[in-house]
PyMOL CGO cylinders between C-alpha atoms (Angstrom):
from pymol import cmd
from pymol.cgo import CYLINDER

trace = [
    CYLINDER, 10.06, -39.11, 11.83, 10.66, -35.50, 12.20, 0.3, 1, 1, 1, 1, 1, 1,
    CYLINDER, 10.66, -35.50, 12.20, 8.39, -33.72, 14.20, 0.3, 1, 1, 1, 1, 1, 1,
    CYLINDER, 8.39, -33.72, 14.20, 7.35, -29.67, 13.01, 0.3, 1, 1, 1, 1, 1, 1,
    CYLINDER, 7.35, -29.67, 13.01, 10.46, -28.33, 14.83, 0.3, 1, 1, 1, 1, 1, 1,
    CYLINDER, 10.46, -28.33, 14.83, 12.72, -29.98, 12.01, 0.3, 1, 1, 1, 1, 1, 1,
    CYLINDER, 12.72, -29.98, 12.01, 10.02, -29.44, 9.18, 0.3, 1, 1, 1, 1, 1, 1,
    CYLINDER, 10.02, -29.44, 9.18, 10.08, -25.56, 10.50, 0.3, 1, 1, 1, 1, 1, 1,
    CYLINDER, 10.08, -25.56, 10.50, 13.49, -25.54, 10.31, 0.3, 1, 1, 1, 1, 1, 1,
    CYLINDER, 13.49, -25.54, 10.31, 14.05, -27.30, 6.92, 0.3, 1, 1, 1, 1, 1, 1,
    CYLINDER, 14.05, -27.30, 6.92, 11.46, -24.91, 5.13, 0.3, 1, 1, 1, 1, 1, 1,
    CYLINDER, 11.46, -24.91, 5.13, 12.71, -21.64, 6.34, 0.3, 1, 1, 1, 1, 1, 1,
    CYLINDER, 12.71, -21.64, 6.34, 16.30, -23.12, 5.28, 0.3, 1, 1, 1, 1, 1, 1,
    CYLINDER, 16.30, -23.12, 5.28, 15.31, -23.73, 1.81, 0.3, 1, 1, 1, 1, 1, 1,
    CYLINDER, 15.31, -23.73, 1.81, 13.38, -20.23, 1.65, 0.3, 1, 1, 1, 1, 1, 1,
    CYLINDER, 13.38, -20.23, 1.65, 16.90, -19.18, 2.97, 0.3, 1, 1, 1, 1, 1, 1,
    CYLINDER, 16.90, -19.18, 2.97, 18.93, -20.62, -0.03, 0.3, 1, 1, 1, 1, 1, 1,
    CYLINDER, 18.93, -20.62, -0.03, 16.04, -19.36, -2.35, 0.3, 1, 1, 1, 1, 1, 1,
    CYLINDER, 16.04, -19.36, -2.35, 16.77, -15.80, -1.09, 0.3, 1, 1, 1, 1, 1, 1,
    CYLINDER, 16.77, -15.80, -1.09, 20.68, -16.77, -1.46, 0.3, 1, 1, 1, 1, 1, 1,
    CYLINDER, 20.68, -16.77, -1.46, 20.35, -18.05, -4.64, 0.3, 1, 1, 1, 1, 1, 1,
    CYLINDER, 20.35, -18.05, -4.64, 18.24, -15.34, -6.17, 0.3, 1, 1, 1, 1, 1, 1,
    CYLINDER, 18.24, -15.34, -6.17, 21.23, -12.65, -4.63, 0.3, 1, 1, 1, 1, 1, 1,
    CYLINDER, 21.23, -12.65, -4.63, 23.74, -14.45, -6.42, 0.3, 1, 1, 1, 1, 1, 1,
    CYLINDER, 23.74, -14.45, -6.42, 22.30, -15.09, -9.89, 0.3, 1, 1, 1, 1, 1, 1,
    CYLINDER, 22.30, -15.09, -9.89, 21.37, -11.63, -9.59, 0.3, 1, 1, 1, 1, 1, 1,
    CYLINDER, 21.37, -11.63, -9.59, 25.13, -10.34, -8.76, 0.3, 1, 1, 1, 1, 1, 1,
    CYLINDER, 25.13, -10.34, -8.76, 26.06, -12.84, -11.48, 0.3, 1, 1, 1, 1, 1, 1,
    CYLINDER, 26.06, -12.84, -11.48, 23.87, -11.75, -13.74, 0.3, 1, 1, 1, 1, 1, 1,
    CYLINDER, 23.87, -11.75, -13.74, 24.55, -7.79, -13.25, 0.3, 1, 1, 1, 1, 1, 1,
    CYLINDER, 24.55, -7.79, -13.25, 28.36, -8.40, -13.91, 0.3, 1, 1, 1, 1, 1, 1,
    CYLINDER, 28.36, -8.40, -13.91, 27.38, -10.53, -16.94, 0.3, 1, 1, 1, 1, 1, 1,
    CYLINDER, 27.38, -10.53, -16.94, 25.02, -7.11, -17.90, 0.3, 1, 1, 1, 1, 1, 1,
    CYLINDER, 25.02, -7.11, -17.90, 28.38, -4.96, -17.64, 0.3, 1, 1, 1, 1, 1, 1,
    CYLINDER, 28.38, -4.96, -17.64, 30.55, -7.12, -19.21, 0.3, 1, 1, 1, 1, 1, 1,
    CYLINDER, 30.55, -7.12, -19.21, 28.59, -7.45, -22.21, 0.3, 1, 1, 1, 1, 1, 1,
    CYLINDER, 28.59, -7.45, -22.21, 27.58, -3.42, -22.57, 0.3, 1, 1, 1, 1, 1, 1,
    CYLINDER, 27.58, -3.42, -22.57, 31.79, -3.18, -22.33, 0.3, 1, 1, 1, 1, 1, 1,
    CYLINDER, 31.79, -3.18, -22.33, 32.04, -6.11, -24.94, 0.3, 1, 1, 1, 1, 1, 1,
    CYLINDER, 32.04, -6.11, -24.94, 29.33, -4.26, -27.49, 0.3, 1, 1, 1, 1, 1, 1,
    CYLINDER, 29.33, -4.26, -27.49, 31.17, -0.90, -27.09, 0.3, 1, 1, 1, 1, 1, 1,
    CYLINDER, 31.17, -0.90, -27.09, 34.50, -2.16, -27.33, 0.3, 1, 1, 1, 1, 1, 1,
    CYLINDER, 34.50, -2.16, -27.33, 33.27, -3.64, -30.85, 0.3, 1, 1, 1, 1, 1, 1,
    CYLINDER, 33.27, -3.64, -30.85, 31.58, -0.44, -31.78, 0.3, 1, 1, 1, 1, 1, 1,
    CYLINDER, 31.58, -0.44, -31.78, 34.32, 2.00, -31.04, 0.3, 1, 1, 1, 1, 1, 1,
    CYLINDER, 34.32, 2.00, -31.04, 37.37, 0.30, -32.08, 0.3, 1, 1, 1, 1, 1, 1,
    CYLINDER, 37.37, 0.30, -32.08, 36.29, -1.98, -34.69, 0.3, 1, 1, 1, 1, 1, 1,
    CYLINDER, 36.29, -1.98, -34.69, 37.82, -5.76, -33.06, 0.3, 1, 1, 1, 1, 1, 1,
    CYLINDER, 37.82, -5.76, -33.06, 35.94, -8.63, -32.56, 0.3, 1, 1, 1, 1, 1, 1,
    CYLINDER, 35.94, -8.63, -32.56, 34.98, -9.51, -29.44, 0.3, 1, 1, 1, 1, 1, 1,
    CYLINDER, 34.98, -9.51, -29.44, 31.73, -11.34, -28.98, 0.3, 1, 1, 1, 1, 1, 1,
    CYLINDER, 31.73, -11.34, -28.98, 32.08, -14.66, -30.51, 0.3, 1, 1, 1, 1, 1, 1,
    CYLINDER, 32.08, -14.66, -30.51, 30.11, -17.98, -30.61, 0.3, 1, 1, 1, 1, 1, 1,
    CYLINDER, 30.11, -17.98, -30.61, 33.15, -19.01, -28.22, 0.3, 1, 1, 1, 1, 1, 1,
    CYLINDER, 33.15, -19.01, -28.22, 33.14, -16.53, -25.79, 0.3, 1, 1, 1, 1, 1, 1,
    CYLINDER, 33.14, -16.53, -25.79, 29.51, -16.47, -25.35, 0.3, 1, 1, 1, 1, 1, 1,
    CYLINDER, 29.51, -16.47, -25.35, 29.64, -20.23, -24.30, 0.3, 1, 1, 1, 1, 1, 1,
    CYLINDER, 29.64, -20.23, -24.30, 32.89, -19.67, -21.76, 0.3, 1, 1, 1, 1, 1, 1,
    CYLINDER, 32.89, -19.67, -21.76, 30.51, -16.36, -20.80, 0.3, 1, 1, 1, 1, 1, 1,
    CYLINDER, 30.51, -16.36, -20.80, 27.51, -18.78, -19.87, 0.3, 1, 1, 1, 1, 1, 1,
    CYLINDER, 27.51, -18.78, -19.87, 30.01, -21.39, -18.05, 0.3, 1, 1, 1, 1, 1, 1,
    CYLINDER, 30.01, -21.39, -18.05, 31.54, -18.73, -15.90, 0.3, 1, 1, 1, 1, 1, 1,
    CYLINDER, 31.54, -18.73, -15.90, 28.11, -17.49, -14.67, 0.3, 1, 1, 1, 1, 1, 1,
    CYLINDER, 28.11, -17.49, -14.67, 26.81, -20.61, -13.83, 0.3, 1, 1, 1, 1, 1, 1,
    CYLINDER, 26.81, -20.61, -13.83, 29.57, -21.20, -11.87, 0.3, 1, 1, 1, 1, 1, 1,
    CYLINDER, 29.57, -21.20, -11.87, 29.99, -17.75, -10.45, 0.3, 1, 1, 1, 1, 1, 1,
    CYLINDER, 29.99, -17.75, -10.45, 26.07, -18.75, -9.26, 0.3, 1, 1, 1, 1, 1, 1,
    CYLINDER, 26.07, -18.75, -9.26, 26.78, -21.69, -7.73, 0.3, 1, 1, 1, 1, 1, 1,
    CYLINDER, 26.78, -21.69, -7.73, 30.07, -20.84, -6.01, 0.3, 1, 1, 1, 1, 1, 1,
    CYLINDER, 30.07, -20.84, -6.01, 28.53, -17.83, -4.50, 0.3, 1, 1, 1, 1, 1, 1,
    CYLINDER, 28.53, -17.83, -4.50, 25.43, -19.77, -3.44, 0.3, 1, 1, 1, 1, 1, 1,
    CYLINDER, 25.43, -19.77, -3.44, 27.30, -21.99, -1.99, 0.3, 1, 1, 1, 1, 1, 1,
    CYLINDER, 27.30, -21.99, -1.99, 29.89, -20.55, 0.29, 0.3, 1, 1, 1, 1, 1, 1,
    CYLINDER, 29.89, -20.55, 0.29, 27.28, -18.42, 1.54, 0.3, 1, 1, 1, 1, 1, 1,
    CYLINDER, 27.28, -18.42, 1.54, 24.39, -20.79, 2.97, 0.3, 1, 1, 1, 1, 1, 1,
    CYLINDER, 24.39, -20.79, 2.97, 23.66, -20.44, 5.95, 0.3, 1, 1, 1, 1, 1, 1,
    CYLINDER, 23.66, -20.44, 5.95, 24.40, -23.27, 8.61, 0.3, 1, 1, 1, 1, 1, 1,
    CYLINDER, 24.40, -23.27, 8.61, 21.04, -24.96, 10.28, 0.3, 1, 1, 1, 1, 1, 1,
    CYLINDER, 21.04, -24.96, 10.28, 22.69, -22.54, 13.52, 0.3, 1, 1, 1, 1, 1, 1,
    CYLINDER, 22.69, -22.54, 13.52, 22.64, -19.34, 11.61, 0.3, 1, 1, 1, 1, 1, 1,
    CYLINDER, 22.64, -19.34, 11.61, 19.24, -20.71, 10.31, 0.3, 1, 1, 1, 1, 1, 1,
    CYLINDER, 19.24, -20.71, 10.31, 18.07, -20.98, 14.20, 0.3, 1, 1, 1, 1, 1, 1,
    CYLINDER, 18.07, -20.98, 14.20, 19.35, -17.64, 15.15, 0.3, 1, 1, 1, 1, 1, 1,
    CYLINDER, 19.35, -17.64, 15.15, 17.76, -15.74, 11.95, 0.3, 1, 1, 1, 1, 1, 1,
    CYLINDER, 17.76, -15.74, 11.95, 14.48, -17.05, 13.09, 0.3, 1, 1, 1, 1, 1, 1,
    CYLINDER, 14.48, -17.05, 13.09, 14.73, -16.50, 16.46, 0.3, 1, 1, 1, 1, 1, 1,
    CYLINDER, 14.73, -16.50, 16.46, 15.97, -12.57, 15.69, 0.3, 1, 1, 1, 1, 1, 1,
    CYLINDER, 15.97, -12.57, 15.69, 13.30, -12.53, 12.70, 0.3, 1, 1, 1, 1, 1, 1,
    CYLINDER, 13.30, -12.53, 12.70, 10.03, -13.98, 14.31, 0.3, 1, 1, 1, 1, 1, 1,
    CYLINDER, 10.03, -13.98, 14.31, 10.72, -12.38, 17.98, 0.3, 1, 1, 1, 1, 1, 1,
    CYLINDER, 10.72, -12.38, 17.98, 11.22, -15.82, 19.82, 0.3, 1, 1, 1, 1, 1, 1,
    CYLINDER, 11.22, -15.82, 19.82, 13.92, -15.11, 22.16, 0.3, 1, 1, 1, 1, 1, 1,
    CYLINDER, 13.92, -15.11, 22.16, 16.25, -17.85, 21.23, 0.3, 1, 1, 1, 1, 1, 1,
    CYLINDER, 16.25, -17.85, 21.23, 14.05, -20.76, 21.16, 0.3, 1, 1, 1, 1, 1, 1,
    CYLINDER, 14.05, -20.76, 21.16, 14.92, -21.86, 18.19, 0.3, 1, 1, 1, 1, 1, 1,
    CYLINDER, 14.92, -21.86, 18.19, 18.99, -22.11, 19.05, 0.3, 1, 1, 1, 1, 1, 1,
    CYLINDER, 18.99, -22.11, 19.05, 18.02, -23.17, 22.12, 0.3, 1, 1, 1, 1, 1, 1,
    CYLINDER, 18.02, -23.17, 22.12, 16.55, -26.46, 21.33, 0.3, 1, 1, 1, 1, 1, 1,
    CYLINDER, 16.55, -26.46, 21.33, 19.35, -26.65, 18.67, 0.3, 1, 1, 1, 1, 1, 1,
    CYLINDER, 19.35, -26.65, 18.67, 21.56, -26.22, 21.33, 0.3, 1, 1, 1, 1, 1, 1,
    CYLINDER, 21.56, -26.22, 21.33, 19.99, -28.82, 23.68, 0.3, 1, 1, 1, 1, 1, 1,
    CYLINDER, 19.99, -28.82, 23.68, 18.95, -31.69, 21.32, 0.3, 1, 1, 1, 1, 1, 1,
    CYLINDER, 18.95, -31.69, 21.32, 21.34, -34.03, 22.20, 0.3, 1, 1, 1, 1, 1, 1,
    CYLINDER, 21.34, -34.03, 22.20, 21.05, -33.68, 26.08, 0.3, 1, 1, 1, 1, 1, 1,
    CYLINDER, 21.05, -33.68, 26.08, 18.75, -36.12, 28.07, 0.3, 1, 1, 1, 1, 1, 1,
    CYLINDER, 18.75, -36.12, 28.07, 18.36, -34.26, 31.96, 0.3, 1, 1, 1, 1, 1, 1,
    CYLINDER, 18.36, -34.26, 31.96, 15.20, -33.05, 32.59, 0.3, 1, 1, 1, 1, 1, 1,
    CYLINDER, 15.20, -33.05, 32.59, 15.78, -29.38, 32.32, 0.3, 1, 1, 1, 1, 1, 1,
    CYLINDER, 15.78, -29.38, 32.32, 17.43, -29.48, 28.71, 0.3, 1, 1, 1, 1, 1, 1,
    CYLINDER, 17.43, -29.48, 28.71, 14.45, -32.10, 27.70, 0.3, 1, 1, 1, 1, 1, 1,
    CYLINDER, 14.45, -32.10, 27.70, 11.67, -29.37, 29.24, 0.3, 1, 1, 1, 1, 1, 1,
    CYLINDER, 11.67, -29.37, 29.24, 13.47, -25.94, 27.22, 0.3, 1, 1, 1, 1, 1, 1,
    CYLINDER, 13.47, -25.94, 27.22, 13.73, -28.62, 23.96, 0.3, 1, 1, 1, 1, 1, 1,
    CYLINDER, 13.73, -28.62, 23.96, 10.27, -29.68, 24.39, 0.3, 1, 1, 1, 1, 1, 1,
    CYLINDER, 10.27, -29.68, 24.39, 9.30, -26.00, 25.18, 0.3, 1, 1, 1, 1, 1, 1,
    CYLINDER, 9.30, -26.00, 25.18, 11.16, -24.65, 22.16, 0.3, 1, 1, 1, 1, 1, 1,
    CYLINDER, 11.16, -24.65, 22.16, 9.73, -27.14, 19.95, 0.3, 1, 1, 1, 1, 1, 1,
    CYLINDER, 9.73, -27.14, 19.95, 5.79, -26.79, 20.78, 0.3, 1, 1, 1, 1, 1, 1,
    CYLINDER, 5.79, -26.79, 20.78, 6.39, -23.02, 20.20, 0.3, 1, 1, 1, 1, 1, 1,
    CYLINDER, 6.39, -23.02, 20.20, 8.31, -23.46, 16.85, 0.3, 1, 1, 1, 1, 1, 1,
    CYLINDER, 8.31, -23.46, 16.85, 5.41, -25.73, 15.53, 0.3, 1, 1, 1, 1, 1, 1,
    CYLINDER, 5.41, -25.73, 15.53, 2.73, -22.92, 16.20, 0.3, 1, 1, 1, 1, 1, 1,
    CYLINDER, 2.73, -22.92, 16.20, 5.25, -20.07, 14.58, 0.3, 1, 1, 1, 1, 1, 1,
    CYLINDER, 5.25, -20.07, 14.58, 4.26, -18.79, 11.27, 0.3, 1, 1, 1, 1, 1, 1,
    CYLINDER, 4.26, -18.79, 11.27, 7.83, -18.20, 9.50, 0.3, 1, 1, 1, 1, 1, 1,
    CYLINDER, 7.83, -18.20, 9.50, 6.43, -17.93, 6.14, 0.3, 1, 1, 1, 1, 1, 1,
    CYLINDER, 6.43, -17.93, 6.14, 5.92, -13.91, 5.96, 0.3, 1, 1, 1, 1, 1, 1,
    CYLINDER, 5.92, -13.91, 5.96, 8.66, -13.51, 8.09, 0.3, 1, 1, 1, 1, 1, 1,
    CYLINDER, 8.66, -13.51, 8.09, 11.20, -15.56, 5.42, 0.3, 1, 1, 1, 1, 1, 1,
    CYLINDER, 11.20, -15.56, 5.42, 9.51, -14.33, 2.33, 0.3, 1, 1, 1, 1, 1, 1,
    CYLINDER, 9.51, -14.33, 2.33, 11.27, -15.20, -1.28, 0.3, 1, 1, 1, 1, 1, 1,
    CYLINDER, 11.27, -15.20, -1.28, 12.09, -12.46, -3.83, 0.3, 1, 1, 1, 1, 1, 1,
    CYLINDER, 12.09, -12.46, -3.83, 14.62, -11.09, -5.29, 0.3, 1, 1, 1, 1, 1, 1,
    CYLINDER, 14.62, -11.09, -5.29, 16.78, -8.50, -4.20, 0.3, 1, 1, 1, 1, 1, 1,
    CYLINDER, 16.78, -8.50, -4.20, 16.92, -5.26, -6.07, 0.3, 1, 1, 1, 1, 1, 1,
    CYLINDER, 16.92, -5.26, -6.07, 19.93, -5.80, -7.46, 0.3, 1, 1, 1, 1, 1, 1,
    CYLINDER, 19.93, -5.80, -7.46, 18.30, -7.46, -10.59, 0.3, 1, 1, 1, 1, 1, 1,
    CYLINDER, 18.30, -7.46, -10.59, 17.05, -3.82, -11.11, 0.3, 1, 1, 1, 1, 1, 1,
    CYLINDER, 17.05, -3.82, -11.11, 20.48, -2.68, -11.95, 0.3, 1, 1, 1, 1, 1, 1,
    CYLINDER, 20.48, -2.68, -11.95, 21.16, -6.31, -14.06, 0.3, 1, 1, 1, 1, 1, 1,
    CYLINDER, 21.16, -6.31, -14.06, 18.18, -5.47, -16.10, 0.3, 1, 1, 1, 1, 1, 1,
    CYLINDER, 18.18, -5.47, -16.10, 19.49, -2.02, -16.67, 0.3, 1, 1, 1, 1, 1, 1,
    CYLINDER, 19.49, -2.02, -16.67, 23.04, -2.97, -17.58, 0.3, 1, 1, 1, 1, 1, 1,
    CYLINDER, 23.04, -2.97, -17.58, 21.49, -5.89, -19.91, 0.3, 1, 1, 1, 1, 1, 1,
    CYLINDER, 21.49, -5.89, -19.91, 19.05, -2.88, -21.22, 0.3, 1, 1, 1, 1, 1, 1,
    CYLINDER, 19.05, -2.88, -21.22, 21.99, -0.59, -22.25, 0.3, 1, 1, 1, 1, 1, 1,
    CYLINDER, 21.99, -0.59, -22.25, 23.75, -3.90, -23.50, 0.3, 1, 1, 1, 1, 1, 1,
    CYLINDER, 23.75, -3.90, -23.50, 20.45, -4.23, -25.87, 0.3, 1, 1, 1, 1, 1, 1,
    CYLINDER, 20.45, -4.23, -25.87, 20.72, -0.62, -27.00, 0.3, 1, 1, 1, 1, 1, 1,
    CYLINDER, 20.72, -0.62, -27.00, 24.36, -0.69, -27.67, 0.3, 1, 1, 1, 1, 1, 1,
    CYLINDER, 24.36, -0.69, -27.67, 23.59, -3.86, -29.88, 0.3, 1, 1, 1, 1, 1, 1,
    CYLINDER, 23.59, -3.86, -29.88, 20.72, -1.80, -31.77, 0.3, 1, 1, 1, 1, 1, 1,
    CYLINDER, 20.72, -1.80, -31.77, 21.52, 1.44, -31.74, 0.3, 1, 1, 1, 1, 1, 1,
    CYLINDER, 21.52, 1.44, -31.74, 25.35, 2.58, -31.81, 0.3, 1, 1, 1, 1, 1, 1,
    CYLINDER, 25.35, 2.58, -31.81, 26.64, 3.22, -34.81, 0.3, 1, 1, 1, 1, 1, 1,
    CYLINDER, 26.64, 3.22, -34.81, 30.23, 1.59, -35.73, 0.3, 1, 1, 1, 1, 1, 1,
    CYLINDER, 30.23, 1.59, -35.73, 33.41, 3.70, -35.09, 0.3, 1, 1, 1, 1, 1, 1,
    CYLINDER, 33.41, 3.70, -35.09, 36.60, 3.17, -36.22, 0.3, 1, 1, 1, 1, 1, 1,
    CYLINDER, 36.60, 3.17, -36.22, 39.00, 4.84, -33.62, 0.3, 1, 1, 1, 1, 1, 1,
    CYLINDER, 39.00, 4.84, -33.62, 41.58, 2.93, -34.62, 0.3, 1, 1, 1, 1, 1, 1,
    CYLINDER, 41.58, 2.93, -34.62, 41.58, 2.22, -38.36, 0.3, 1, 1, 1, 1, 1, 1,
    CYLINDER, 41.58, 2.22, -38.36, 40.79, -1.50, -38.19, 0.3, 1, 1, 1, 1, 1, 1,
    CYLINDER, 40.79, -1.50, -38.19, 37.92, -0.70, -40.84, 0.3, 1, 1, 1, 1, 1, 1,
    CYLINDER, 37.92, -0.70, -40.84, 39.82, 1.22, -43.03, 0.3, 1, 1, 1, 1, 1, 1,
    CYLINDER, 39.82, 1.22, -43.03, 42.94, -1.23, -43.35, 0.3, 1, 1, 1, 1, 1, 1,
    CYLINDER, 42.94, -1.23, -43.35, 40.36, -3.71, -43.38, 0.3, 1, 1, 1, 1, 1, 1,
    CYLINDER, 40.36, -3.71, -43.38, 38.47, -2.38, -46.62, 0.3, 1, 1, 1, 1, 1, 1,
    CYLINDER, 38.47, -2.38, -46.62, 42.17, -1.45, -48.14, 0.3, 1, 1, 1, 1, 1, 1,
    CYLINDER, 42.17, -1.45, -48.14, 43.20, -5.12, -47.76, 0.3, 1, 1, 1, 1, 1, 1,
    CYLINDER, 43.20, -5.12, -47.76, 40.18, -6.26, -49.23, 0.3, 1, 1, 1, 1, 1, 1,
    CYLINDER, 40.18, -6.26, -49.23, 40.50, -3.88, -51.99, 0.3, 1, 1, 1, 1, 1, 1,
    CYLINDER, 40.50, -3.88, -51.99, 44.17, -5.30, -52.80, 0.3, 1, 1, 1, 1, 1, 1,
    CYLINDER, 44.17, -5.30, -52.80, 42.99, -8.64, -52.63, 0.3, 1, 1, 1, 1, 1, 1,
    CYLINDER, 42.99, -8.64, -52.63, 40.52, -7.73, -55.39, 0.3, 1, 1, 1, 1, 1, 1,
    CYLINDER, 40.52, -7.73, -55.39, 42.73, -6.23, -57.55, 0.3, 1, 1, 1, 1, 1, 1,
    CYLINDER, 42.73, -6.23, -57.55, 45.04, -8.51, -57.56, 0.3, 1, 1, 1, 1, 1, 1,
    CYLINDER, 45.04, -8.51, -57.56, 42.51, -11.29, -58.22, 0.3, 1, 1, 1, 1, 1, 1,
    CYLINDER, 42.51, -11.29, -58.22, 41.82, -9.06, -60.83, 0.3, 1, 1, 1, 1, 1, 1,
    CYLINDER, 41.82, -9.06, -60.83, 44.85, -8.93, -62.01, 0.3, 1, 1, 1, 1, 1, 1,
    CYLINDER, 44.85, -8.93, -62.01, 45.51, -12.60, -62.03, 0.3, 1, 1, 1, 1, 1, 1,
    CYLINDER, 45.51, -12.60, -62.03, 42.70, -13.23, -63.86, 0.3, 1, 1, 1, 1, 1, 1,
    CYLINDER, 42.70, -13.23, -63.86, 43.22, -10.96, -66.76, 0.3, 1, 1, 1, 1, 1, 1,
    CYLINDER, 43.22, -10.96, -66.76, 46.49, -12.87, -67.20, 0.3, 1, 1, 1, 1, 1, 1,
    CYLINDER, 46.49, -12.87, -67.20, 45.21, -15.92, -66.91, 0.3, 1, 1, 1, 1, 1, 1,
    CYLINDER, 45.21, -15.92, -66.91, 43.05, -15.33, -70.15, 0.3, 1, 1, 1, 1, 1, 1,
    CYLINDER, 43.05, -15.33, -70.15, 46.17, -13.41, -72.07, 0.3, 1, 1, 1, 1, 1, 1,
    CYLINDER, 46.17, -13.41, -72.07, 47.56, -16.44, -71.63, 0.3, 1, 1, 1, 1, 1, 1,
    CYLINDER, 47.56, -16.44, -71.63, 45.03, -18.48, -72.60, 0.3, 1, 1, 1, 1, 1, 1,
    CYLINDER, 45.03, -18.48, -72.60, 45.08, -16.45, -75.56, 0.3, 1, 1, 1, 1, 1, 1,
    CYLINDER, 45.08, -16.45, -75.56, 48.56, -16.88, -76.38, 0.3, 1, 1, 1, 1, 1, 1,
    CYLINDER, 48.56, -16.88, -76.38, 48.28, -20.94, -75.92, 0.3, 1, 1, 1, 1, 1, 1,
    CYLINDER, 48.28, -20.94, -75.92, 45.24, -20.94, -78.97, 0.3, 1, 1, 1, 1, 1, 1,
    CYLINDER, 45.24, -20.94, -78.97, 47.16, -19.11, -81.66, 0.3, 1, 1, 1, 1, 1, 1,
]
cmd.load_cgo(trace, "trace")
């Protein structure tokens, strides 16, 4: 059975991966922000396709892993943990300390562990660990704003012709179909007399 020590512990670990989690979907989701704003302009100004159904999806599949990866190979150890409370709630390494001594079994190590432990039960870590995100999801909601007004609101430019070959192309095609088809019925014409 674990005893409040380890329950103490546990909790302000998992507001700790909370807090790491939150940073890194909200890195993730600020270079996502960017990427698409540079995406929506690129398509605007010079007329080429770049946000497809396709690209979207890979999009999606990168984030989620950029989010994991970077929660991941930044969680904190159950040490770090220790150390974070004991510089965060004022308890002059208690916590580390009875990390540090768990495993020992002579008298003085059992006393500091059995010390550290009836203090970290009465500790209140919850203000002190607190879960929110970091202001950094200011600036993704910004970049993912001007991503929205890009889609909305700038007109298309051709900078380099793409729309004008385009339409000239098109035209062609027409006229040629056009063309074909007018001499389809001469000859149609020519078959019945």
């Amino acid at each position: 059975m674990r005893d409040s020590f380890d329950r103490t512990l546990a909790r302000v670990r998992l507001r700790c991966d909370l807090n790491l989690l939150l940073a890194a979907a909200g890195t993730v989701a600020l270079a996502a922000g960017a990427a698409a704003a540079l995406a929506l302009l690129a398509e605007r100004t010079l007329a080429v396709r770049v946000v497809r159904p396709w690209t979207v999806r890979a999009a999606c599949v990168a984030a989620a892993v950029g989010v994991a990866a970077l929660w991941r190979f930044r969680r904190p150890s159950c040490w770090q943990v220790a150390l974070l409370i004991d510089r965060r709630a004022g308890l002059h390494e208690r916590f580390s300390s009875a990390l540090a001594v768990a495993e020992r079994t002579d008298g003085f190590s059992m006393a500091a562990a059995a010390e550290s432990r009836a203090t970290a039960g009465r500790a209140d870590l919850a203000r002190r660990f607190p879960i929110r995100p970091p202001r950094r999801w200011l600036a993704a909601l910004a970049a993912w704003a001007a991503s929205g007004a890009l889609a909305l609101w700038m007109p298309q430019v051709d900078l380099l012709g793409h729309l004008a070959a385009q339409a000239e192309r098109r035209q062609r095609d027409q006229q040629l179909e056009q063309a074909r088809q007018e001499l389809q019925s001469a000859a149609e014409k020519v078959r019945v007399s």
